[in-house]
PAZAPA-4460 file (N, C-alpha, C; in steps of 0.05 Angstrom, whole numbers, plus 32768, in hexadecimal, padded with zeros to 4 digits):
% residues 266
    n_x    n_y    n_z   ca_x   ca_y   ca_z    c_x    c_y    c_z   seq   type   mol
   8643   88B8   8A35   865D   88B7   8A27   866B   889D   8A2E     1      X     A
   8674   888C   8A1D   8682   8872   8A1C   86A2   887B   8A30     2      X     A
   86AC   8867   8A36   86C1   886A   8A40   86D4   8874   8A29     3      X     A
   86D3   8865   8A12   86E7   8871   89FB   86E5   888A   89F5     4      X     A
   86D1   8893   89F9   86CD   88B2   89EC   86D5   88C4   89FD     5      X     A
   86D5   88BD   8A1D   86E0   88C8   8A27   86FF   88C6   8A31     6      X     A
   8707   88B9   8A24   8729   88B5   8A25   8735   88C3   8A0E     7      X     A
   871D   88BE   89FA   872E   88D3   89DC   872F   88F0   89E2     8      X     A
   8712   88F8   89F0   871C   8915   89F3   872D   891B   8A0E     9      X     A
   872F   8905   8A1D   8748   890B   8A2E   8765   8907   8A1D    10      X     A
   875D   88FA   8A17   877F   88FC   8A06   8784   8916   89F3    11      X     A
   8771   8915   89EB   8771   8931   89D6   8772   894C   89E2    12      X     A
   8769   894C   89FA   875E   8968   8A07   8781   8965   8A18    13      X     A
   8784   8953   8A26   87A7   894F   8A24   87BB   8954   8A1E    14      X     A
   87B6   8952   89FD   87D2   8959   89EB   87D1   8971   89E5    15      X     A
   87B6   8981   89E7   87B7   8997   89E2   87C3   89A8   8A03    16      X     A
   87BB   89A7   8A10   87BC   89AF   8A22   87DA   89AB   8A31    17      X     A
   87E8   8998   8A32   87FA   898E   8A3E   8811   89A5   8A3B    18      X     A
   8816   89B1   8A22   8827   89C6   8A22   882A   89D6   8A29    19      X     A
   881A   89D8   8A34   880F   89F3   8A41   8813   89F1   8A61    20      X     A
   8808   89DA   8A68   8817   89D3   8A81   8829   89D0   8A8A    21      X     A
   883D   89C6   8A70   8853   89BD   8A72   8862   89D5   8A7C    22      X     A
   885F   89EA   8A64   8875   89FE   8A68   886F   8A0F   8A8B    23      X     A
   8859   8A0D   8A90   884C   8A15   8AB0   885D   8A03   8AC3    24      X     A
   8865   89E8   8AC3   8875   89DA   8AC8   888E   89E2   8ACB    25      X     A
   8899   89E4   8AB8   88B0   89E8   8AB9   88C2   8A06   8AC2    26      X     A
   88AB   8A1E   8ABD   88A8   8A37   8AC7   88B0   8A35   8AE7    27      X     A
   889F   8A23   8AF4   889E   8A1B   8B0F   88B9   8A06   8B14    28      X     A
   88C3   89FB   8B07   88DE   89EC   8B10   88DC   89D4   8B10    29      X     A
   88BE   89D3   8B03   88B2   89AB   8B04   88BA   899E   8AE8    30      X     A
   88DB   899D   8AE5   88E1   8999   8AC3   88DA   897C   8AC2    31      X     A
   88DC   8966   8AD5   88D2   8948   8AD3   88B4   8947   8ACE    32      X     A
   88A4   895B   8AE1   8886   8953   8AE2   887B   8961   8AC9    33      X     A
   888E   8970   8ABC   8883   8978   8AA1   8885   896B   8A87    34      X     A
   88A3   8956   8A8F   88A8   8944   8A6E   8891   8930   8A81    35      X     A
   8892   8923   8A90   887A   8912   8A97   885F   8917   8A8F    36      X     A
   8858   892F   8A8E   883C   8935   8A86   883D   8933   8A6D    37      X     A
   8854   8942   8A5A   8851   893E   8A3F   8855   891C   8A33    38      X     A
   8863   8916   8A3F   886E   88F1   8A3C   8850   88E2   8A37    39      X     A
   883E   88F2   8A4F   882C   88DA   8A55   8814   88E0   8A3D    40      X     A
   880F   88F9   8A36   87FC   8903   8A1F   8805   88F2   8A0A    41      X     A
   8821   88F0   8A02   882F   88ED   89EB   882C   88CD   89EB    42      X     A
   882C   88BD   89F8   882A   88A2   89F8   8811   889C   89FA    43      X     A
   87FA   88A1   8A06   87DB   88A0   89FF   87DB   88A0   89E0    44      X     A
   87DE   88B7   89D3   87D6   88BC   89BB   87E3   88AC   89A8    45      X     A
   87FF   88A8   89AF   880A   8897   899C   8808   887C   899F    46      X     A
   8800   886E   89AF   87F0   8852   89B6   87DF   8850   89AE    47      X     A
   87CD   8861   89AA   87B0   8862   89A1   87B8   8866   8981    48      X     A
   87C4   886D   8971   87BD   8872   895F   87D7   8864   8951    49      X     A
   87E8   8852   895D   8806   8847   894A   87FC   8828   894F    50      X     A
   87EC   881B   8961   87DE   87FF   8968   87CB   8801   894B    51      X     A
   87C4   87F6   893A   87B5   87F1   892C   8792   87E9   893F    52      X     A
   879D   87D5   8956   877F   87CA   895D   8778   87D2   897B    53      X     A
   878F   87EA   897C   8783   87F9   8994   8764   8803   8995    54      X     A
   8756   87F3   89A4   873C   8812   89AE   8732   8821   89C1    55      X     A
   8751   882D   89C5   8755   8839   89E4   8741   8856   89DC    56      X     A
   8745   885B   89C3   8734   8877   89BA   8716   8876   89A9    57      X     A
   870E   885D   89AB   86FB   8858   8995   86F4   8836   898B    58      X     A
   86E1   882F   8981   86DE   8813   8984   86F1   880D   8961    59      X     A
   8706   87F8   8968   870F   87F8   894F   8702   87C5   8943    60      X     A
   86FD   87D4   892D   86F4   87AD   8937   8706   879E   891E    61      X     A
   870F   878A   8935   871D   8778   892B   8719   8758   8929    62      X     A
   8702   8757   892A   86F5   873D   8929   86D5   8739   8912    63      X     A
   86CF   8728   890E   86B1   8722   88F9   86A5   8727   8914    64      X     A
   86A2   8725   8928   8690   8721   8938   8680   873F   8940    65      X     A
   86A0   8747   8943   8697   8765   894E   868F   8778   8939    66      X     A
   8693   876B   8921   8688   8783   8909   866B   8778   890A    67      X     A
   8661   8763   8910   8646   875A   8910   863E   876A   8924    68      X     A
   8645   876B   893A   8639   8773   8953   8632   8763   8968    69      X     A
   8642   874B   8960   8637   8732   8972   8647   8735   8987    70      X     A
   8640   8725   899D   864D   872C   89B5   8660   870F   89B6    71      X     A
   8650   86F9   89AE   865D   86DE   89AF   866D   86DB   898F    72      X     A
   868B   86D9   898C   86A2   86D3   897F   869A   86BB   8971    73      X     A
   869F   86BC   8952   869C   86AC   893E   86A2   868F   8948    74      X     A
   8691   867F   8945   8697   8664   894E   86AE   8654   8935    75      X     A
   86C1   8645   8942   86C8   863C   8931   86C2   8625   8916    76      X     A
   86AF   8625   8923   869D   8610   8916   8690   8624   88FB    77      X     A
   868D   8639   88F9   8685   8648   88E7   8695   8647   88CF    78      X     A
   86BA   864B   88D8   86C9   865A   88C6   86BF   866D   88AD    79      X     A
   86B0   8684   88BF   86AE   869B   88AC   86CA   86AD   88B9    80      X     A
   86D4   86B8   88A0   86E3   86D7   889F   86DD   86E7   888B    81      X     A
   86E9   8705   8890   86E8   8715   8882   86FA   8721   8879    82      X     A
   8703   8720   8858   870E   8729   884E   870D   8744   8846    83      X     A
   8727   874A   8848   872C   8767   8845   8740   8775   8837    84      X     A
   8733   8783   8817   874E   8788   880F   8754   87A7   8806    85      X     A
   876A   87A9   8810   8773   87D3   8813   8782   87D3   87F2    86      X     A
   877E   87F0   87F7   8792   8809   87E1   8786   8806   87C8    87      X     A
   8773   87FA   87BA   8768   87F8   8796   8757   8811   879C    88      X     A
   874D   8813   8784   8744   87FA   8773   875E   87FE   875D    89      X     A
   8765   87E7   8754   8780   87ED   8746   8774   87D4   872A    90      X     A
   8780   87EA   870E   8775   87D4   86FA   8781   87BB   86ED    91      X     A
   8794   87C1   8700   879D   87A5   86F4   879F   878E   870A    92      X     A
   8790   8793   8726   8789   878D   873B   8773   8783   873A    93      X     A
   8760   8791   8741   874A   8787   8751   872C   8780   8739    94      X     A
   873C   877B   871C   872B   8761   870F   872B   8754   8711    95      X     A
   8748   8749   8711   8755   872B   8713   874B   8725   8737    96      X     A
   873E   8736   874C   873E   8729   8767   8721   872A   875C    97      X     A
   8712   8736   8751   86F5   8730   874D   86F1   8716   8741    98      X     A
   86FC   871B   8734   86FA   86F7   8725   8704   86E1   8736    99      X     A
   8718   86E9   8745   871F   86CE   874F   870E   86C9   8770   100      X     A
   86F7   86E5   8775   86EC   86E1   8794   86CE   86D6   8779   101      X     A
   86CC   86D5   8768   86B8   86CF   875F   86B0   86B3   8751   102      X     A
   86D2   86A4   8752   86D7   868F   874F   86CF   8680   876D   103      X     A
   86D5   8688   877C   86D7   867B   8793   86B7   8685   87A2   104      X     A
   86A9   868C   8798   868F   8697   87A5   8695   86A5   87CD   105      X     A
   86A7   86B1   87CA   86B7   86C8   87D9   86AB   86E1   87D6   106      X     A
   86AA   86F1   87F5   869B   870A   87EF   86C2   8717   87F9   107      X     A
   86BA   8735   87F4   86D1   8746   8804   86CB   8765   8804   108      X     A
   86D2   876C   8818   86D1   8796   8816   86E8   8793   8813   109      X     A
   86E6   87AE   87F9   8701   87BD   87F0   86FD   87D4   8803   110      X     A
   871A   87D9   880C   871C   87FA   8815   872F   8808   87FA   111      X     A
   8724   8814   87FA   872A   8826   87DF   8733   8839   87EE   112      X     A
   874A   884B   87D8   8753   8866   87D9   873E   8875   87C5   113      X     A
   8735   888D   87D6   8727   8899   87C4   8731   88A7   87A8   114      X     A
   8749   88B0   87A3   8757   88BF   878D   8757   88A6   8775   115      X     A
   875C   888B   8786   875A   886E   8769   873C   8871   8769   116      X     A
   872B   886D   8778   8711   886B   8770   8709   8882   875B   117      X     A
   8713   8893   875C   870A   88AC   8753   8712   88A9   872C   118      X     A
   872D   8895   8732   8733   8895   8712   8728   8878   8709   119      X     A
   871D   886E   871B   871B   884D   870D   86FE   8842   871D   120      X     A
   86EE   885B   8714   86C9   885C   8719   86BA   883E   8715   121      X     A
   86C5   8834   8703   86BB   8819   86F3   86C1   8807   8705   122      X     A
   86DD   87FE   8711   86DF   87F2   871F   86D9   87F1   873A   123      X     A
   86CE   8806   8747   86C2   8806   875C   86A7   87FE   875C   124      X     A
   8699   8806   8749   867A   87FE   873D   867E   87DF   873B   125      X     A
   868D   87D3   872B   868D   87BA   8727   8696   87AB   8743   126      X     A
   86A2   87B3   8758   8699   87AF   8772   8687   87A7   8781   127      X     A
   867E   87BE   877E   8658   87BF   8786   864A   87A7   8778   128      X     A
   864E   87AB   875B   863B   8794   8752   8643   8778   8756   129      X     A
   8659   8770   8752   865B   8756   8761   8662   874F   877C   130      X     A
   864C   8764   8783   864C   8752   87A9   8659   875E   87B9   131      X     A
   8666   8770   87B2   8684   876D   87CC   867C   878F   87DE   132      X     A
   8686   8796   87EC   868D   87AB   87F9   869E   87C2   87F2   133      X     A
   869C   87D3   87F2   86B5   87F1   87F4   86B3   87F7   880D   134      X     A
   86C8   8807   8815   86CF   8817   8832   86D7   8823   882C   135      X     A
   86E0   8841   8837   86EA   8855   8842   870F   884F   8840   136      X     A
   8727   8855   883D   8740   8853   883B   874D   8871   883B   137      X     A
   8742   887D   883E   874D   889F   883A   874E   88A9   881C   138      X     A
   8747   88C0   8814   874C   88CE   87FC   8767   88C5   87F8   139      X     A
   8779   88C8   87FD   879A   88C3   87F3   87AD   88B5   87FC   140      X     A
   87A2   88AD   8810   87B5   8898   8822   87D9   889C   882A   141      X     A
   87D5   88AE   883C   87E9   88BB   8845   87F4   88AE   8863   142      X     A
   8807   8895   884B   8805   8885   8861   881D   8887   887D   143      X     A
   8832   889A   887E   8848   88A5   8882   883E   88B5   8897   144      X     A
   882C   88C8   888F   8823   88E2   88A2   8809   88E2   88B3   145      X     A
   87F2   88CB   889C   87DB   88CB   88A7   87DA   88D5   88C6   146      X     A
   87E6   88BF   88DD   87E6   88BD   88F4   87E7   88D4   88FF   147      X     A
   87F6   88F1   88F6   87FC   88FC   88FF   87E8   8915   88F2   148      X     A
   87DB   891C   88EC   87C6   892B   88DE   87B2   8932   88F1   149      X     A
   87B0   894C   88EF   87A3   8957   8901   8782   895F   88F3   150      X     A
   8772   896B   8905   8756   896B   8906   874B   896A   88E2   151      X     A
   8756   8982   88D8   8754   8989   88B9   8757   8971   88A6   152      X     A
   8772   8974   88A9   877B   895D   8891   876D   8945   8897   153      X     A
   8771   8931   88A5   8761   891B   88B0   874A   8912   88AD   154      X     A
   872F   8929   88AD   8717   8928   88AA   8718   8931   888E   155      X     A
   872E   893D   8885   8723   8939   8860   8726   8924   884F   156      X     A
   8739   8917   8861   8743   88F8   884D   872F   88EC   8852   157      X     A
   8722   88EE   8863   870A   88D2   886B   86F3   88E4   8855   158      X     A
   86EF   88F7   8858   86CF   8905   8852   86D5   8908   882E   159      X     A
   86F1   890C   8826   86E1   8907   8803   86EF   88F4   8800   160      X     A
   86F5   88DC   8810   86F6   88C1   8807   86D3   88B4   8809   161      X     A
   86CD   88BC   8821   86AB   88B1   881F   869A   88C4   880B   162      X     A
   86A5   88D3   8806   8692   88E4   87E8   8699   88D2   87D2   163      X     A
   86B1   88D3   87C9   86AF   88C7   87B2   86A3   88A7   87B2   164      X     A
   86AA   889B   87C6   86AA   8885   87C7   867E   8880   87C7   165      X     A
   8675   888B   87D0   8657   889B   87D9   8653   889B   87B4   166      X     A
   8652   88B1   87B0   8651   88B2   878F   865A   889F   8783   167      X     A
   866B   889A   8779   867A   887E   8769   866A   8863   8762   168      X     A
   865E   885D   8785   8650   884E   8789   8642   8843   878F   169      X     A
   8635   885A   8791   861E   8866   8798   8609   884E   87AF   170      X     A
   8621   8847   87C1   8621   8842   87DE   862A   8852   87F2   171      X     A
   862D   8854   880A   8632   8863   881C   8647   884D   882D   172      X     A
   8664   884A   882E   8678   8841   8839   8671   883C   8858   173      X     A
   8675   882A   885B   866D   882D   8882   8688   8823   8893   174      X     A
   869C   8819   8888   86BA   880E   889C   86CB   8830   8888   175      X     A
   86DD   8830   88A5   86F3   883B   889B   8711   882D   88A3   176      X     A
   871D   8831   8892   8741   8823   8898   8759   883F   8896   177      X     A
   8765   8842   88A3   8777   8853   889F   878B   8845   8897   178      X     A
   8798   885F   8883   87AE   884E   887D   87C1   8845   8892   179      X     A
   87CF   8828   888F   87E0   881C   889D   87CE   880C   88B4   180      X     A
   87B3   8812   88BB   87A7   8819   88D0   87AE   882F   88EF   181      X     A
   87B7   8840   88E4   87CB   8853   88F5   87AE   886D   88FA   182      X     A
   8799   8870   8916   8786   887B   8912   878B   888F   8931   183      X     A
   8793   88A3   8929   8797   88B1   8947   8778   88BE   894E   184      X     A
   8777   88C5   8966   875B   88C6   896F   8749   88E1   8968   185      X     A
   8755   88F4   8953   8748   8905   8941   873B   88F6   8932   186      X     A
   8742   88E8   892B   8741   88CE   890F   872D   88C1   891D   187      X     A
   8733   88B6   892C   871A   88A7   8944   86FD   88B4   8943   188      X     A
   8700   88CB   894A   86E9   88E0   894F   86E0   88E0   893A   189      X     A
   86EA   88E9   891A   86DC   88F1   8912   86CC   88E1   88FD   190      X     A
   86DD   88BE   88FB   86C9   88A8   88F0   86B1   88A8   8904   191      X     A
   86B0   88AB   891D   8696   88A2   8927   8684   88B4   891D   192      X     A
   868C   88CE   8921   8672   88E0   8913   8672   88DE   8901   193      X     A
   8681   88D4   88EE   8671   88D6   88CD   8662   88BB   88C6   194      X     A
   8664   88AA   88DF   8654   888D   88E6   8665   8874   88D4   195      X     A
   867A   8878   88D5   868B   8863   88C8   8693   8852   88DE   196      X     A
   8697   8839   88DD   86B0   882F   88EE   86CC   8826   88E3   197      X     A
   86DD   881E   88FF   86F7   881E   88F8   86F4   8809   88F1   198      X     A
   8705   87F6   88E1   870C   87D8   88D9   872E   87D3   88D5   199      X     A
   8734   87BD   88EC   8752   87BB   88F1   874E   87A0   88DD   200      X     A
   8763   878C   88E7   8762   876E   88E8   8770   8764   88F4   201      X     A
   876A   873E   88ED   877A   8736   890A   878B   871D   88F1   202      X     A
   8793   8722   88DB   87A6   870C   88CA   87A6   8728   88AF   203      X     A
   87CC   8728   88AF   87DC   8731   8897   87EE   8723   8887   204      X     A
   87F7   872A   8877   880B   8717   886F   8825   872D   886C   205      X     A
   881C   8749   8872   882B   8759   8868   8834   8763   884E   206      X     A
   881F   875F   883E   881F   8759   881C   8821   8782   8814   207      X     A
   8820   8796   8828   881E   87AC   8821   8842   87B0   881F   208      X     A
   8858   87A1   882C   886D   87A3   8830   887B   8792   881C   209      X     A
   8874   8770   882B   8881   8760   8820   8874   875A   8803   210      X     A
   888C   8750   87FE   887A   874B   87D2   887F   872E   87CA   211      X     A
   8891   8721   87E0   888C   86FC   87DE   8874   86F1   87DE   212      X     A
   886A   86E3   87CC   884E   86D9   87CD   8853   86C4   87E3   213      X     A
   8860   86B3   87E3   8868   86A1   8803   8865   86A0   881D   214      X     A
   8876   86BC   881B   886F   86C6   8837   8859   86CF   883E   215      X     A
   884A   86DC   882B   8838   86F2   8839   8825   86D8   883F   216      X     A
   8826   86C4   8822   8808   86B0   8831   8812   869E   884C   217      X     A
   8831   8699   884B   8830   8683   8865   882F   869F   887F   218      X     A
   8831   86B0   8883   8823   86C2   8892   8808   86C3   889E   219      X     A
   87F7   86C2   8887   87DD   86C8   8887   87D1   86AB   8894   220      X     A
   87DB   8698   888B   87D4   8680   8890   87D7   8676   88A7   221      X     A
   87EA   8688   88B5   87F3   867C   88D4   87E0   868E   88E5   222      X     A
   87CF   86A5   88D9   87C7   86BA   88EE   87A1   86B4   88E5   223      X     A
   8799   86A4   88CE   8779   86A6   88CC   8774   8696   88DF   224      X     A
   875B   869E   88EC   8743   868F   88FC   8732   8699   88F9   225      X     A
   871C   8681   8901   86FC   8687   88FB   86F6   86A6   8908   226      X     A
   86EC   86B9   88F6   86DE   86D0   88FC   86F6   86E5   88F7   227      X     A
   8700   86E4   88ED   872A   86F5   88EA   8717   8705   88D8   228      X     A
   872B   8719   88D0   8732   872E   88BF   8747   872A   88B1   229      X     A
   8745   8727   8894   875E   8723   8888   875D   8739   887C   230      X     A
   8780   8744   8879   8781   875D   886D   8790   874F   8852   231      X     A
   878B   875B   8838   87A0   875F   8826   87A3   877A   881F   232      X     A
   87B3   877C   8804   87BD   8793   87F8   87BE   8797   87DD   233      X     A
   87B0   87A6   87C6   87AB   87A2   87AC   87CE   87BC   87A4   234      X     A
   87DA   87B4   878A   87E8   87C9   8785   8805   87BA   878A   235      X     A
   880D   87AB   8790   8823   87AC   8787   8832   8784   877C   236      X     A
   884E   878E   876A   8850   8781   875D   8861   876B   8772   237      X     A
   885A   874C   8764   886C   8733   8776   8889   872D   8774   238      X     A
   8890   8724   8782   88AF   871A   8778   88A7   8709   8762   239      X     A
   88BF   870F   874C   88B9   86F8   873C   88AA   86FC   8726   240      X     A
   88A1   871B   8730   888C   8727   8715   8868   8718   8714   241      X     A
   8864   872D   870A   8840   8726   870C   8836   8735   8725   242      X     A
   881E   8736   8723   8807   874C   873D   880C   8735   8758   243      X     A
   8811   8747   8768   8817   8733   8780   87F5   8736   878E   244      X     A
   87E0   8741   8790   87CA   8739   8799   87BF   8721   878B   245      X     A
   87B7   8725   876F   87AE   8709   876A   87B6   86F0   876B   246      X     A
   87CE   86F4   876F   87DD   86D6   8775   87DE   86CC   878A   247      X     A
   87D7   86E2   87A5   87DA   86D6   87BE   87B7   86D2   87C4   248      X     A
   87A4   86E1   87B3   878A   86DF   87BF   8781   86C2   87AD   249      X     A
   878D   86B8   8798   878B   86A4   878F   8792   868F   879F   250      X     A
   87A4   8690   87AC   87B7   8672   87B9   87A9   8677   87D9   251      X     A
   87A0   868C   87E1   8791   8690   87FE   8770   8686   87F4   252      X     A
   8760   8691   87DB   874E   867C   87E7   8742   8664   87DA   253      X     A
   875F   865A   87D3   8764   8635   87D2   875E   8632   87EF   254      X     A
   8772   8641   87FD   8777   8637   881A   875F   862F   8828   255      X     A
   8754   864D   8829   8745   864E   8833   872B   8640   8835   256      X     A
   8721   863A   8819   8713   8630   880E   8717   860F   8811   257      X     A
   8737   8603   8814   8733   85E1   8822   8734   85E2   883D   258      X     A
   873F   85FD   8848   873A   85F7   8868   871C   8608   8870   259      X     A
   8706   85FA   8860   86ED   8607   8865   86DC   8615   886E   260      X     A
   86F0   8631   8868   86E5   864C   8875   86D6   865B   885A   261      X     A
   86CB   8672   8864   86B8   8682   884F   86BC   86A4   8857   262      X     A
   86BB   86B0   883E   86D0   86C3   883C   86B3   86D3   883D   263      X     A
   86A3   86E4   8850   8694   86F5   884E   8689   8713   8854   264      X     A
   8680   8726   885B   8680   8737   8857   8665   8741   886C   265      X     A
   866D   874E   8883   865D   8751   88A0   864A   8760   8895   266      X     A
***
């Protein structure tokens, strides 16, 4: 057993348990040593699962290197990254990014929500065929509560997001992303057994929030390096009007593309 595996079911075997002690605690007159015990369960779990690139519970990877499996970190001399884009497949989205990663001979994994995949089959297929990747994003993307979802719910958002996504395209998904990246260590557990991994990143622009095309790229632009994870976000509209993904995946890989990096796919 890895050290992580054995900290998740300590944490887990913890939170369950802790109340139980607690109130034994406090029965006995130990009211400090009992919020302490609950304090300390309650901050494990919520560290582990409110850190996006925590892998206090599980390996979460936030580098090209480590999705390879390499042990030695992307040279900079390479400038390879990996692009990464959440919440589509959306149709008035993710043609206009096919065309424009196809302009630029750019690979990328989509993480898809399974309920869009489910209505917009074509566009996931047409994924597949030009090159790129799907992942795992949850059936519904419950991005508010995810974190907090216990054994049930949790393992169903992942399991008929990888069905449909399985069918659809008629690949088998191998990264998972939670929404927000918010993955408490139920969540942890139960991507390993269904043999998925986690996938964080290490450059945002914040494009799931912010809707300035400006900001989000002078963001992104201050946080890429050779072997990064770039995250974007398909779905919502720019200041100023018009799809704010294609406009920023357009002007990122100019960028990218004169500061001679290569956008690929582990």
């Amino acid at each position: 057993m890895t050290w992580r595996r054995l900290l998740r079911r300590t944490v887990i075997l913890w939170n369950v348990a802790a109340p139980f002690a607690a109130i034994a605690l406090v029965m006995s007159g130990l009211l400090w040593w009992a919020l302490g015990l609950l304090m300390t369960g309650h901050a494990l779990w919520l560290i582990s699962t409110l850190i996006p690139a925590c892998q206090w519970c599980g390996e979460v990877v936030t580098t090209l290197s480590q999705a390879r499996g390499e042990k030695e970190p992307v040279g900079a001399e390479s400038k390879e990254v990996w692009l990464t884009i959440d919440d589509g497949p959306h149709p008035e989205d993710t043609p206009r990014l096919l065309d424009l990663l196809d302009a630029h001979q750019a690979r990328a994994t989509f993480f898809f929500i399974g309920a869009n995949a489910k209505k917009h089959r074509k566009l996931v297929r047409q994924v597949i065929k030009r090159g790129h990747e799907v992942a795992n994003h949850t059936m519904n993307h419950p991005q508010y509560w995810y974190w907090a979802y216990g054994p049930g719910s949790a393992e169903r958002e992942i399991d008929e997001c990888q069905k449909v996504l399985s069918d659809v395209a008629d690949v088998t998904p191998r990264w998972f992303r939670a929404p927000a990246g918010f993955k408490n260590p139920i969540v942890q557990q139960h991507v390993e057994k269904t043999g998925l991994r986690v996938a964080a990143w290490s450059a945002r622009g914040h494009d799931g929030v912010v809707t300035d095309k400006e900001r989000v790229l002078q963001r992104l632009y201050s946080e890429i390096q050779p072997g990064g994870i770039i995250l974007m976000h398909e779905g919502r509209v720019a200041d100023g009007g018009g799809r704010l993904a294609p406009q920023v995946l357009d002007e990122l890989l100019k960028w990218l593309g004169e500061k001679g990096y290569r956008c690929v796919v582990p």
